[in-house]
GUMI-48342 format. One record per residue (C-alpha): residue number from 1; residue in one letter; x, y, z. Coordinates in steps of 0.1 Angstrom, whole numbers, plus 2048, in hexadecimal, padded with zeros to 3 digits. Layout:
// GUMI-48342
(NUM A (X Y Z));
...
END
This chain:
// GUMI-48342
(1 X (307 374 223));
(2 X (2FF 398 221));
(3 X (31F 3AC 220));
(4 X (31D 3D3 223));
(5 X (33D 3E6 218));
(6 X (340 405 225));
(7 X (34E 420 211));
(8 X (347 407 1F6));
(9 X (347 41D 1D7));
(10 X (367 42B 1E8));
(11 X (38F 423 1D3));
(12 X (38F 404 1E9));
(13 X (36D 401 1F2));
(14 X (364 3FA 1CE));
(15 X (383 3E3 1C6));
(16 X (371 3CD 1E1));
(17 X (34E 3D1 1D4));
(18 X (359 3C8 1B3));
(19 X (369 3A6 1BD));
(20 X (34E 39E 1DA));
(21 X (332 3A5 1C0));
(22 X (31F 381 1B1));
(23 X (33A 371 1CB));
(24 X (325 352 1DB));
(25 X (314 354 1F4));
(26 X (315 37D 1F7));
(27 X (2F9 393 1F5));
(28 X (30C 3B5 1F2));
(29 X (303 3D7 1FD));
(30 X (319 3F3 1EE));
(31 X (315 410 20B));
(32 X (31D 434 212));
(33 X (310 457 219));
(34 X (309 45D 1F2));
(35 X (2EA 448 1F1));
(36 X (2EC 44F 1C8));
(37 X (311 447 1C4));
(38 X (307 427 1D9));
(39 X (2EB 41D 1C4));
(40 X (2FC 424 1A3));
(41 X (31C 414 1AC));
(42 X (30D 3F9 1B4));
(43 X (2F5 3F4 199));
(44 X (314 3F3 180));
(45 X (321 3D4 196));
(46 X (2FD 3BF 189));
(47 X (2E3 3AD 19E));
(48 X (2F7 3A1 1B6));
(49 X (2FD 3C7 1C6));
(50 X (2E8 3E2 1D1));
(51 X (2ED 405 1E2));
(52 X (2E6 412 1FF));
(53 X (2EC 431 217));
(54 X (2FD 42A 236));
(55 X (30D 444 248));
(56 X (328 438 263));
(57 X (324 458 277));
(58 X (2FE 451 281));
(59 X (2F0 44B 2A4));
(60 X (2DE 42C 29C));
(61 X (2F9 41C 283));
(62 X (2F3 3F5 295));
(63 X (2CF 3F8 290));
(64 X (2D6 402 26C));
(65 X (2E8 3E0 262));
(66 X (2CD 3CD 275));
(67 X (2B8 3DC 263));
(68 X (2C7 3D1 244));
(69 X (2D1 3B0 251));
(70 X (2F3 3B3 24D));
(71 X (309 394 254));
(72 X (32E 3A8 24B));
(73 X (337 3CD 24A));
(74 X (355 3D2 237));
(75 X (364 3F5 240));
(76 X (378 408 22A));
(77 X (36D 42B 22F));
(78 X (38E 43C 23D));
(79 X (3A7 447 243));
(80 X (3A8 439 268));
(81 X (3BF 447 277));
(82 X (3AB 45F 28D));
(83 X (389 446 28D));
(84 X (37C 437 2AE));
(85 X (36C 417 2AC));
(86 X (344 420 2AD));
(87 X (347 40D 28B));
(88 X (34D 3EA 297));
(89 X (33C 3F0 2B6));
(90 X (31E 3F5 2A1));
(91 X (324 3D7 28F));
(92 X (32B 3C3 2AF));
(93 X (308 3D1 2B8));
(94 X (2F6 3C9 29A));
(95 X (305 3A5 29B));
(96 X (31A 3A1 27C));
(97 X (33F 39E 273));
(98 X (357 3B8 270));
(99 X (376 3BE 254));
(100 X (387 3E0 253));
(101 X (3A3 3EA 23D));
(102 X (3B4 3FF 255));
(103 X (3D6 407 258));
(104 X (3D7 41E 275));
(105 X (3F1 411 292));
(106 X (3DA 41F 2AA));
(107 X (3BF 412 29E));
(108 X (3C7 3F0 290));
(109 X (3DA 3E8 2AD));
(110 X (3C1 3F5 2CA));
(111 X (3A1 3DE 2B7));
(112 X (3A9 3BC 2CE));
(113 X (3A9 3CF 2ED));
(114 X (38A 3E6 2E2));
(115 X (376 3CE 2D2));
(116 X (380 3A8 2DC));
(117 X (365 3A4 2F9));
(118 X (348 3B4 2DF));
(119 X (34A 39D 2C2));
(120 X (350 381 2D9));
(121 X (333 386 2EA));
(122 X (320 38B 2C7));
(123 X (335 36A 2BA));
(124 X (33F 37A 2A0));
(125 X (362 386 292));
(126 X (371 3A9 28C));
(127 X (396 3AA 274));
(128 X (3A2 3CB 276));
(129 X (3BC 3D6 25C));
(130 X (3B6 3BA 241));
(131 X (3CD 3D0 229));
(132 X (3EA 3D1 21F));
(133 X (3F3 3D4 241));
(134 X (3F4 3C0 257));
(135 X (3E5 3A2 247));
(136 X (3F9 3A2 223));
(137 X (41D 3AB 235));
(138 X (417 390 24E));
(139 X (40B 375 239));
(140 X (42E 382 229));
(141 X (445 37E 248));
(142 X (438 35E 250));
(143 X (43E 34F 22C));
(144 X (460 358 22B));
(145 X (467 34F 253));
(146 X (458 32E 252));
(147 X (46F 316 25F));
(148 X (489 32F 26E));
(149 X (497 330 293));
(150 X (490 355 296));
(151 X (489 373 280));
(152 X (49E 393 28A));
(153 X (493 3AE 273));
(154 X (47A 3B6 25B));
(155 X (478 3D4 247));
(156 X (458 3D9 22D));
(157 X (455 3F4 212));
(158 X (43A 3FC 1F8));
(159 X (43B 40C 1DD));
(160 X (421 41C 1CD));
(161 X (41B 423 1A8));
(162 X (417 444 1A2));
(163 X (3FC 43E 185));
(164 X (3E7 42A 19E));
(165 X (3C5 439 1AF));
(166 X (3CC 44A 1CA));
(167 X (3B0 452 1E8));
(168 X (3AC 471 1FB));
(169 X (3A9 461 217));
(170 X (3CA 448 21A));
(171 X (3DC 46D 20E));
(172 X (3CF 479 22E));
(173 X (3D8 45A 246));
(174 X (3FA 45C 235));
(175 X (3FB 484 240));
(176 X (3F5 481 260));
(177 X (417 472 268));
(178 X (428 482 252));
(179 X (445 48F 26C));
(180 X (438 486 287));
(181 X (448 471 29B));
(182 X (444 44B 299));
(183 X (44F 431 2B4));
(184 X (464 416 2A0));
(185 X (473 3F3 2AD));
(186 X (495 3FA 2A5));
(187 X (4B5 3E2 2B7));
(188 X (49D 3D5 2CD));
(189 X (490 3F3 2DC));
(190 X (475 413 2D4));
(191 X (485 42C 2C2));
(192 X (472 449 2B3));
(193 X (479 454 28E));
(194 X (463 46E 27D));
(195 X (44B 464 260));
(196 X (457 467 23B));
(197 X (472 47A 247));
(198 X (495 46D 238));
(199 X (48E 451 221));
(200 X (4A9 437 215));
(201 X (4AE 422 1F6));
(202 X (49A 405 1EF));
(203 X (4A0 3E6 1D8));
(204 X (481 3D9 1C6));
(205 X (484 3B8 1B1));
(206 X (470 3C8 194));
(207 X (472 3EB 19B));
(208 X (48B 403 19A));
(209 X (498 40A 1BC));
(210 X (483 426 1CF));
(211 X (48B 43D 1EF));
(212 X (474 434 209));
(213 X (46A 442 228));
(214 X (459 437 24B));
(215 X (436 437 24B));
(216 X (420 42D 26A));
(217 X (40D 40C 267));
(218 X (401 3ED 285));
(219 X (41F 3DA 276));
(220 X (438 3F0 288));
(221 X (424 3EA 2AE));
(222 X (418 3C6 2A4));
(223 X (43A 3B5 294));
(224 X (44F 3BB 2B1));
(225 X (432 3A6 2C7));
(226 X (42A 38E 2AC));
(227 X (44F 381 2A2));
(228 X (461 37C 2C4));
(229 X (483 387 2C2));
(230 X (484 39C 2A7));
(231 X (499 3BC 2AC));
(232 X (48E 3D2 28F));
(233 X (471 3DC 27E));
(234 X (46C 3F4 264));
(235 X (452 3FF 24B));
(236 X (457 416 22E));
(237 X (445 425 20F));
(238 X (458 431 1EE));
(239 X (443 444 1D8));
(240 X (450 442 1B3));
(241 X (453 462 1A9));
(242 X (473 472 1B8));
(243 X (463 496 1C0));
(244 X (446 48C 1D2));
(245 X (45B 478 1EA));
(246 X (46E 499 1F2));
(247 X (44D 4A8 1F5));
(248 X (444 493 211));
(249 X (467 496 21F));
(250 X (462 4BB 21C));
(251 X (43F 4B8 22F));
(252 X (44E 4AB 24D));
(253 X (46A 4C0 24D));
(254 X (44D 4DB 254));
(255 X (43D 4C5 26C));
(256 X (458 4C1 283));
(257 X (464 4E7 280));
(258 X (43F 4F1 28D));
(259 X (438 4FD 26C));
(260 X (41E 4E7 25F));
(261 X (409 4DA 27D));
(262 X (3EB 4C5 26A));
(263 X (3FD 4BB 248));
(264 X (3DC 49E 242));
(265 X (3C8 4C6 23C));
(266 X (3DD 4C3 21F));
(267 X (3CC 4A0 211));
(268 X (3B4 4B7 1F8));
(269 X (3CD 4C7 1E9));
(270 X (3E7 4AF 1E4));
(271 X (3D0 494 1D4));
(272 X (3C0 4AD 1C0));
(273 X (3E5 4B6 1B3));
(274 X (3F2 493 1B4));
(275 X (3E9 492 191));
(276 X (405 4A6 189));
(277 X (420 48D 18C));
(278 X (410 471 17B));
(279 X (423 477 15B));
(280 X (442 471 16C));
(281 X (43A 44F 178));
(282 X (42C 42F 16F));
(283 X (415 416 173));
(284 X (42B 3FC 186));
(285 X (42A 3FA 1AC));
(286 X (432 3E0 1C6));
(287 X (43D 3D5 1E8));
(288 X (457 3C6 1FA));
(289 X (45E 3B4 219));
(290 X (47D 3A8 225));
(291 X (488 391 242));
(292 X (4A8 38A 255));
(293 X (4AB 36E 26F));
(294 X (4B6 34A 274));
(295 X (4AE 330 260));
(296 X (4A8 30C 267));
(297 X (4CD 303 268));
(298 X (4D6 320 27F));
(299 X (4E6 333 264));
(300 X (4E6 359 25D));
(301 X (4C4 35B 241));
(302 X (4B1 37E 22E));
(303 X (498 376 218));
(304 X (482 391 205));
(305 X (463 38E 1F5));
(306 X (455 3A7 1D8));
(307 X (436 3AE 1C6));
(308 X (431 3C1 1AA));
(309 X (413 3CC 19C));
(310 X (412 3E2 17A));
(311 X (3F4 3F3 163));
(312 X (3ED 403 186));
(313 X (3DF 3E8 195));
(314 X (3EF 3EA 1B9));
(315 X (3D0 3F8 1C9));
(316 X (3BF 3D2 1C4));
(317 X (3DE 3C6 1E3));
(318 X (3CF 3DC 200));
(319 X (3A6 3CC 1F5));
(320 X (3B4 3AA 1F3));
(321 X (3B4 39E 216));
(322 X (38D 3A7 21E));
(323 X (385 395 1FD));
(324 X (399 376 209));
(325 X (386 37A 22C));
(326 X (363 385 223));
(327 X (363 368 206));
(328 X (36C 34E 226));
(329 X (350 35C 23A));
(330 X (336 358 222));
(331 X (344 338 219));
(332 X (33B 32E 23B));
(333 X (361 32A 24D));
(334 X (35F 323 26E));
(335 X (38A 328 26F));
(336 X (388 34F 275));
(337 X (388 354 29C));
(338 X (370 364 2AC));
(339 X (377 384 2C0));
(340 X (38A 3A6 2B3));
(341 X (3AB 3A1 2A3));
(342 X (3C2 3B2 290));
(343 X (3CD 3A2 26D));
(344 X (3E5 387 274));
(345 X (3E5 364 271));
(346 X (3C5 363 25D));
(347 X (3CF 35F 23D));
(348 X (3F1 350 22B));
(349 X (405 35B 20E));
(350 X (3F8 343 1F9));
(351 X (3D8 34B 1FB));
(352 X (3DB 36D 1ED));
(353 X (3EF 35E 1CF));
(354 X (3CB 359 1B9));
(355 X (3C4 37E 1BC));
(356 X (3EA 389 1B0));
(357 X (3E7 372 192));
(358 X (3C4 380 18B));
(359 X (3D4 3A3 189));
(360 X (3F3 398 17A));
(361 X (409 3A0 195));
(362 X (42D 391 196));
(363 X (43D 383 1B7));
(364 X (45C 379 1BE));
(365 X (473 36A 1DE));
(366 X (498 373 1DE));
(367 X (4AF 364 1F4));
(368 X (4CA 380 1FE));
(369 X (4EB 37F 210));
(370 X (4E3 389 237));
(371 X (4F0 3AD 238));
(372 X (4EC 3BF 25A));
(373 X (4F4 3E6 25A));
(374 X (513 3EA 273));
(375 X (503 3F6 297));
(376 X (4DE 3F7 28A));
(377 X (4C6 3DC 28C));
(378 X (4B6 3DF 26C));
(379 X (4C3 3CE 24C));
(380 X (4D0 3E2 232));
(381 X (4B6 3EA 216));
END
């Protein structure tokens, strides 16, 4: 199979070319504008890769992967928060498979409607967000759901390292909510919080605990649908270092005060100055997601889940989805549905377990005493 990644010399397009590269079965093509950067970034990955300039923005993008007789485009050139969807269109077009990386809500969430009735009619398959998000924090829920009457509340927070890579352009997909109001399933109804505005303490297994705040991912739109009955839903991230969660705080502060109208103009800046902080952190990030619900028996149940991943390897979680998925394309699975959909159901915990051993990432599954925060629907943190 010949697999295209966009973006693929990119912090997460690499990651992917590097695994995907003298994978069976795939012919890889390591694309971007920089037809050099392509070429020599791929030429450090072997035989297996080569480099090419693609550039998502062109008229005649579908008749550029026929062209090349692509079979999968892999899309990681973000952030996609503000993108339309003229990229899997074109792929729909050209008549191959489609795995994006997003984790826009608006755009993760809007790919069935947009895009179901092209790739069906092209019998082929489009998985947006194959991240982190959705398709990681679902296979999550699931695991520790299976076998309960009901699931009532889930509440997800990563946490970052700060030593780990970080890209310019999820810095700017993170800005552009940053105080902005977010629509949140909180006690059974829409509420509306602002992003990274007034974060809350966080337990991690294997971390220290972290203040995290709301971000804006699919899971906060999609979860309510998905788990029927559940009243709360909430997503957060923690950075490690202290001051640069204030920072963000302190960003949509301004935001909501009319001071700061476009904080993602900022993205140059602060990644450029990111740097600064790294000698107050470390190298150990992680994630966790915790459930509250039913069990089997009818009784009162929270389970979490946590990850941790040190020598900043935590970047590798959001690649590992497309791996799993572009690996079972070329291996010839006929399991993945065809049509657009966003990143559920497709993969299960356990088969992301072989890439956290390969990076020595540490999970764990704690059973916790059901705790519900008096008049509030989410579980205490």
């Amino acid at each position: 199979m010949k697999v295209v990644v966009l973006g693929g010399y990119g912090n997460f397009g690499a990651r992917i070319s590097r695994a995907l590269a003298g994978s069976p079965g795939i012919e890889l093509l390591v694309a971007g504008r920089d037809a050099q950067r392509a070429t020599a970034f791929a030429s450090s990955l072997g035989a297996a890769a080569s480099g090419v300039r693609i550039d998502v923005q062109a008229a005649d993008l579908a008749g550029t992967l026929r062209g090349l007789g692509v079979e999968l485009v892999i899309h990681t050139a973000g952030p996609f928060q503000n993108q339309d969807y003229r990229v899997p269109q074109a792929v729909a077009t050209a008549g191959a498979h489609y795995i994006d990386l997003a984790d826009g809500r608006r755009f993760v969430c809007g790919v069935p409607a947009a895009l179901d009735a092209a790739f069906r009619s092209a019998s082929r398959t489009a998985v947006s967000g194959a991240s982190t998000v959705p398709a990681l924090s679902s296979a999550v829920v699931d695991h520790l759901a299976a076998g309960w009457q009901g699931v009532r509340s889930i509440d997800i927070c990563i946490a970052p390292a700060q030593g780990a890579s970080r890209g310019e352009a999820t810095l700017a997909g993170v800005l552009a909510y940053c105080g902005e109001p977010i629509r949140v399933w909180q006690e059974g109804g829409w509420v509306e919080m602002p992003g990274w505005a007034d974060p809350v303490k966080v337990e991690f297994a294997r971390m220290k605990p972290r203040r995290g705040a709301l971000c804006d991912i699919p899971d906060l739109e999609l979860f309510p649908a998905r788990y029927v009955g559940v009243q709360s839903v909430m997503f957060r991230a923690a950075l490690e270092v202290g001051l640069a969660q204030r920072a963000f705080a302190f960003l949509a502060f301004m935001r909501r005060a009319g001071l700061l109208p476009a904080p993602q103009r900022l993205a140059p800046l602060l990644h450029s100055a990111g740097g600064v902080f790294d000698a107050l952190g470390t190298a150990l990030g992680g994630m966790v997601v915790r459930v509250e619900g039913t069990d089997a028996q009818g009784r009162p149940a929270r389970r979490a889940w946590h990850i941790a991943a040190d020598d900043n390897h935590g970047p590798e979680i959001p690649c590992m989805a497309a791996i799993l998925l572009a690996r079972r394309l070329a291996n010839g699975d006929s399991a993945l549905p065809v049509g657009a959909h966003a990143c559920m159901s497709l993969l299960a915990l356990p088969e992301f377990e072989p890439e956290f051993a390969r990076w020595g990432m540490v999970t764990d599954v704690v059973e916790e005493a059901p705790i519900t925060v008096a008049g509030h629907g989410a579980p205490a943190i």
